[in-house]
C-alpha positions as CSV (number, residue, x, y, z in Angstrom):
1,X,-39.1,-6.3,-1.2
2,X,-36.3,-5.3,1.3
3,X,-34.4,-2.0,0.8
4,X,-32.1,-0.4,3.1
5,X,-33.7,3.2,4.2
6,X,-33.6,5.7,1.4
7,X,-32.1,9.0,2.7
8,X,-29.7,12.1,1.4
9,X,-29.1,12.8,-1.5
10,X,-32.1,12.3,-4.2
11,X,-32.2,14.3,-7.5
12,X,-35.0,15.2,-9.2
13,X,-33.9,14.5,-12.3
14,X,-34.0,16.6,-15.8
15,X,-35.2,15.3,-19.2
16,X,-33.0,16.1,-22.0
17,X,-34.8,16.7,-25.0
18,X,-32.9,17.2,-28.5
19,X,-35.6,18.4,-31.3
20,X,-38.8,17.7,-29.1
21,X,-37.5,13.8,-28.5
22,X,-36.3,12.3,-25.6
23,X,-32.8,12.3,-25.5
24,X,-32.0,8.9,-24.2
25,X,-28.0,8.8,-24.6
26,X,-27.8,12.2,-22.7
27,X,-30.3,11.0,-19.9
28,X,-27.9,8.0,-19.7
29,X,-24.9,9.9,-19.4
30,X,-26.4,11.8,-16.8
31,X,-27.4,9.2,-15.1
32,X,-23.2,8.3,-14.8
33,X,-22.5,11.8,-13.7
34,X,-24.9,11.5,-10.5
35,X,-23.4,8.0,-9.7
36,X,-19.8,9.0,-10.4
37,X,-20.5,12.1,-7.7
38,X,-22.0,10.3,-5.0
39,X,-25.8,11.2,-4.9
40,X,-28.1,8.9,-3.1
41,X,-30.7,8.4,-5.3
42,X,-32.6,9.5,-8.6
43,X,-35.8,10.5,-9.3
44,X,-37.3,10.7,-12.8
45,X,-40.5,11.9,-14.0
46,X,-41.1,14.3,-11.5
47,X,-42.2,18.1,-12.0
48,X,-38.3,18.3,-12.4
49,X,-38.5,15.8,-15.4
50,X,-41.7,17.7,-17.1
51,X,-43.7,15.1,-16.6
52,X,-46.9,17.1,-17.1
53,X,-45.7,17.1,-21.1
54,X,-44.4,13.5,-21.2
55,X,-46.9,10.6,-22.8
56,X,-47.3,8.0,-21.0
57,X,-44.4,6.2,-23.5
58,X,-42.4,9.0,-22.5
59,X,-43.1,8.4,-18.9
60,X,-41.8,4.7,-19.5
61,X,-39.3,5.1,-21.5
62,X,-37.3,7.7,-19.5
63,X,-38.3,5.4,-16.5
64,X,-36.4,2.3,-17.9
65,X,-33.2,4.7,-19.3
66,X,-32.6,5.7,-15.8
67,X,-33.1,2.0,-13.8
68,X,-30.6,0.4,-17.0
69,X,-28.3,3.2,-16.6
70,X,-28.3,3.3,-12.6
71,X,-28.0,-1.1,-13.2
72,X,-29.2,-0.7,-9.0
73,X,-26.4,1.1,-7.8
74,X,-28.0,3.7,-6.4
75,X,-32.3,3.6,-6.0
76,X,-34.4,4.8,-8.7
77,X,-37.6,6.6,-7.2
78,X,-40.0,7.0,-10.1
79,X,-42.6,9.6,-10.3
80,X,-45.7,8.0,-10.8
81,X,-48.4,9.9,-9.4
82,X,-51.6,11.5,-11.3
83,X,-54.5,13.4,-10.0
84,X,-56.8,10.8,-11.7
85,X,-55.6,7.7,-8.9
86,X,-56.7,4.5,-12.0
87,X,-54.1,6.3,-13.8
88,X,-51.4,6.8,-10.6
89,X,-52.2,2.8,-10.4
90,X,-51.3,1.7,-13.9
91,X,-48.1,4.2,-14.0
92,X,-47.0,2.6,-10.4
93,X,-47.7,-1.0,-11.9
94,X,-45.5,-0.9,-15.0
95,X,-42.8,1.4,-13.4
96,X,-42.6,-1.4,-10.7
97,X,-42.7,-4.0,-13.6
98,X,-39.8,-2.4,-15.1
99,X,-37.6,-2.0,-11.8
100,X,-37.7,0.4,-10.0
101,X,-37.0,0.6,-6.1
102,X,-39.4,3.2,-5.3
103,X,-42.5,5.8,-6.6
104,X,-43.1,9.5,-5.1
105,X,-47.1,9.9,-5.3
106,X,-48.0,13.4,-5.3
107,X,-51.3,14.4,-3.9
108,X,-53.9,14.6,-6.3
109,X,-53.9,17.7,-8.0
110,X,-56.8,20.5,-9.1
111,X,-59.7,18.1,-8.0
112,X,-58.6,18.6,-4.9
113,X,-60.1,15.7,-2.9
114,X,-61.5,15.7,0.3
115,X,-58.9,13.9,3.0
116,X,-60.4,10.6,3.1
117,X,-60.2,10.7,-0.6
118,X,-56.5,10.9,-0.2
119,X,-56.3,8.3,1.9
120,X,-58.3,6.0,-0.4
121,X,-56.2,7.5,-3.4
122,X,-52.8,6.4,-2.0
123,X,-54.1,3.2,0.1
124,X,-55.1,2.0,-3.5
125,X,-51.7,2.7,-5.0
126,X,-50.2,1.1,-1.9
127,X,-52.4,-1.8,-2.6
128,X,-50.5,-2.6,-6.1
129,X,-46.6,-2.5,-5.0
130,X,-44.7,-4.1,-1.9
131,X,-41.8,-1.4,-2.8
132,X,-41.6,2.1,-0.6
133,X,-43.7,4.7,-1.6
134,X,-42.7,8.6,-0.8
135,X,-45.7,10.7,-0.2
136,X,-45.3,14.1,-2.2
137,X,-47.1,16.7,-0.3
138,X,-47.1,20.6,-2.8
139,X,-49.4,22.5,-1.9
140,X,-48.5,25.2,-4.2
141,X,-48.8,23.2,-7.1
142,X,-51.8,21.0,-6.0
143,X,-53.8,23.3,-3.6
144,X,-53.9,21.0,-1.3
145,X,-51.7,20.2,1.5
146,X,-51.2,15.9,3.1
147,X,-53.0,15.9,6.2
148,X,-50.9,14.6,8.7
149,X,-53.7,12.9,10.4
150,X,-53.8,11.2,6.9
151,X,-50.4,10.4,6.8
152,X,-50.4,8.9,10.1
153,X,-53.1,6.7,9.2
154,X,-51.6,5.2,6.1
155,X,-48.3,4.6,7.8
156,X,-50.4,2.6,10.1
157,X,-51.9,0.4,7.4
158,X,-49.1,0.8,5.2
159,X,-45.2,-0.8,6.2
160,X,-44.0,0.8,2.5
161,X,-45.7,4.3,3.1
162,X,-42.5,5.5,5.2
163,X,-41.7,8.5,3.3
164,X,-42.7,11.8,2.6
165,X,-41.6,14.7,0.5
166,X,-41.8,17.9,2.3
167,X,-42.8,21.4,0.1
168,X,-44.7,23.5,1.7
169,X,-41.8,25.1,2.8
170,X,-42.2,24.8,7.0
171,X,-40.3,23.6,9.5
172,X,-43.2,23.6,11.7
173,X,-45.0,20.8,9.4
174,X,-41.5,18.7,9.9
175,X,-42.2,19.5,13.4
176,X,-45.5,18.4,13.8
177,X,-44.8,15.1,11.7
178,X,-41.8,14.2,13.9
179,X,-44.1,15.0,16.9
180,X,-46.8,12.4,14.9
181,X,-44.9,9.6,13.7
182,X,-41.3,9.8,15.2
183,X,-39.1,7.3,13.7
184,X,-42.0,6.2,11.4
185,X,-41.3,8.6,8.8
186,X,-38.4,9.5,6.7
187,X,-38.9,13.5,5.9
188,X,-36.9,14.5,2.5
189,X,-37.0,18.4,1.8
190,X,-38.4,19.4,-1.8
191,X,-36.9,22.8,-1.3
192,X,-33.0,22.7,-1.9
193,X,-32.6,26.2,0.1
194,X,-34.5,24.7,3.4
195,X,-32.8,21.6,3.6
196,X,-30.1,22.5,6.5
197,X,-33.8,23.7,8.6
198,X,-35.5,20.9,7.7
199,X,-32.4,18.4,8.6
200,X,-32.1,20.7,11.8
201,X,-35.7,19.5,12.3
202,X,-35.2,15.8,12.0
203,X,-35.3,15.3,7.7
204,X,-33.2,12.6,6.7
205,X,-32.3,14.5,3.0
206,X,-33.5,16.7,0.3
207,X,-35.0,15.8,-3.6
208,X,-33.1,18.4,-5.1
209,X,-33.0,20.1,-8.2
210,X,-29.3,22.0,-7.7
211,X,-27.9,18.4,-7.7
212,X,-28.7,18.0,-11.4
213,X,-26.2,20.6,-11.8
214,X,-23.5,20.1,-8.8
215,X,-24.2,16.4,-7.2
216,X,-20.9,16.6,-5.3
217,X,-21.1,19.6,-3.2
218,X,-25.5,18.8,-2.5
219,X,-24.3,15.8,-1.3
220,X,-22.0,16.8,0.4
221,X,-23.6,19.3,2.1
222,X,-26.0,17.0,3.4
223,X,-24.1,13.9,4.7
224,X,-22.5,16.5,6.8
225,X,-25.7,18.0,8.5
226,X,-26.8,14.3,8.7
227,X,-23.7,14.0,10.4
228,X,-24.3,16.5,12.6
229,X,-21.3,18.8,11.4
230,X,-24.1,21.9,10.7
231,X,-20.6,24.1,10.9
232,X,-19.3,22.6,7.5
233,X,-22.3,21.8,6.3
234,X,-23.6,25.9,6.4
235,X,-20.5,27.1,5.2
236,X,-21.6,24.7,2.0
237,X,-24.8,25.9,1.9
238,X,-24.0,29.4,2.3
239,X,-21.9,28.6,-1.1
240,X,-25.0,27.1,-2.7
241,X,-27.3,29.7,-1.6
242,X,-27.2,32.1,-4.5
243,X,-27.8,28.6,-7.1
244,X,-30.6,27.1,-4.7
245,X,-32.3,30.7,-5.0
246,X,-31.8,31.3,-9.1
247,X,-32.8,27.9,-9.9
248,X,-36.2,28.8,-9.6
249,X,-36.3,32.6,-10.9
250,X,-38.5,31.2,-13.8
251,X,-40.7,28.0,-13.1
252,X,-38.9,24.6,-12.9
253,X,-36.6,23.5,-14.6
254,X,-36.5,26.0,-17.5
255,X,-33.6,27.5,-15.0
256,X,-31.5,24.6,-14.2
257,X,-32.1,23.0,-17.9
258,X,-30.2,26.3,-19.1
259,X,-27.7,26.2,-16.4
260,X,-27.0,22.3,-17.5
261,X,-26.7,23.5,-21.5
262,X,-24.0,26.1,-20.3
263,X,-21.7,23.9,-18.2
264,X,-21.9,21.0,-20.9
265,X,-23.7,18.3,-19.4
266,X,-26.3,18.8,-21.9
267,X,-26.4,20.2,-25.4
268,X,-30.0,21.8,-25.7
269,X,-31.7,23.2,-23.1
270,X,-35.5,22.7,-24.8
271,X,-38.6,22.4,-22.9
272,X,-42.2,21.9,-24.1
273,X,-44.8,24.1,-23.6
274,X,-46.3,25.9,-22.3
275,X,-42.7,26.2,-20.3
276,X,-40.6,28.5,-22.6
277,X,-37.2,29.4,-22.3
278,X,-35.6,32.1,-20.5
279,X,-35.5,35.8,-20.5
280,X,-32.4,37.3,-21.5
281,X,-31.8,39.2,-18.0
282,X,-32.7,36.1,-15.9
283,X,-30.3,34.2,-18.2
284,X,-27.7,36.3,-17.2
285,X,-28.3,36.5,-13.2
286,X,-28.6,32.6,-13.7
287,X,-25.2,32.1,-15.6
288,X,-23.3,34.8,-13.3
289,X,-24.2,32.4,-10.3
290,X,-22.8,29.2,-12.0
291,X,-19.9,31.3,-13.0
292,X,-19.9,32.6,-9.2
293,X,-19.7,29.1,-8.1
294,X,-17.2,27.6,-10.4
295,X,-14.7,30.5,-9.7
């Protein structure tokens, strides 16, 4: 399958939940308000879109909302990566059977495998889609970091591995993958707050989590360091700064779900446990940065 190179823009999309269901018409509509504002790309079923908590239904069915909704305007990047890699298979097998343009596979996480059992893990993913594949390297959240050695190695034996998702929040990692593979790879930031550092570095875009909330002024902010305007492009993230660094005063996306409720674009800000809602106090630091911004 031909695509033209993914880069930008990509949010990691929310999912709306009204009284513990999937809240399909809402996920739609969102979907409109990230098209309608210019973002690159979506990505459900990430951390962003609880997909610890969804069932595999779930998974699938918030996968198919968001490629009908998008109707291959923009790409749709699904999240369809497990620690157990027979189950990151069949998730990438009927995500791709459904249409989508893409998958971020995380690295396995809490087994933590040893690295040639991450290259066999994502060389058998590889092995059951022609589509482009970003690599989703969190250490934080899977104690374990991608090799680079390993990502060199499947780019070598793999044309749709091109991509990886950057959060281990370095720009000496960028570095050395740059140094590694050149042109080879296509680095997106998973930290919206190091995303002018990381483009600095060579990154081609961020999978952010503020854009759920303000697609027009991430974007924007990003085509201009791609651009190589840094000048307009700080002065934006300088506006953003105070969002990208409240977003995640309570564990994603309990933040940005309750920041979504307050401006409107969604009418409950549930989650399902064991995520719970905000304090009061964070509430309020959160909603007197949204307020900050929309003065």
């Amino acid at each position: 399958m031909s695509l033209q190179p993914i880069t930008g823009t990509l949010t990691a999309m929310i999912t709306p939940f009204r009284d513990g269901q999937i809240s399909t018409d809402e996920l739609k509509q969102l979907v409109e308000y990230q098209v309608s504002n210019g973002i690159s790309g979506l990505v459900p079923v990430g951390t962003t879109g609880e997909s610890p908590t969804l069932s595999h239904e779930g998974d699938l069915k918030v996968i198919r909302t968001v490629v009908e909704a998008a109707n291959k305007r923009i790409p749709v990047i699904a999240g369809t990566g497990s620690n157990s890699t027979a189950e990151a298979i069949r998730l990438t097998k009927q995500a791709h059977d459904v249409g989508v343009d893409g998958f971020l596979q995380v690295a396995p996480y809490y087994n933590k495998p040893s690295p040639e059992g991450l290259y066999r893990h994502f060389a058998s993913v590889a092995d059951t889609t022609d589509r482009p594949i970003i690599l989703y390297s969190i250490p934080s959240r899977c104690g374990i970091e991608i090799p680079i050695s390993i990502v060199e190695r499947l780019r070598a034996n793999y044309a749709n591995i091109c991509y990886i998702k950057e959060s281990g929040g370095s720009c000496e990692r960028v570095d050395q993958l740059i140094r590694a593979l050149g042109e080879d790879i296509t680095i997106f930031s998973g930290d919206d707050s190091l995303t002018l550092p990381f483009i600095s570095a060579g990154a081609k875009g961020v999978v952010s989590v503020a854009s759920n909330l303000f697609p027009k002024e991430v974007s924007q902010m990003v085509t201009t360091a791609l651009q190589n305007d840094f000048v307009t492009a700080s002065k934006l993230h300088q506006r953003l700064s105070r969002l990208f660094k409240v977003l995640f005063i309570e564990p994603n996306p309990v933040p940005v779900k309750a920041a979504m409720k307050e401006v409107g674009l969604i009418t409950s800000d549930e989650v399902r446990l064991p995520l719970c809602e905000m304090t009061p106090e964070n509430r309020a630091t959160l909603l007197e940065a949204i307020q900050e911004l929309n003065a």
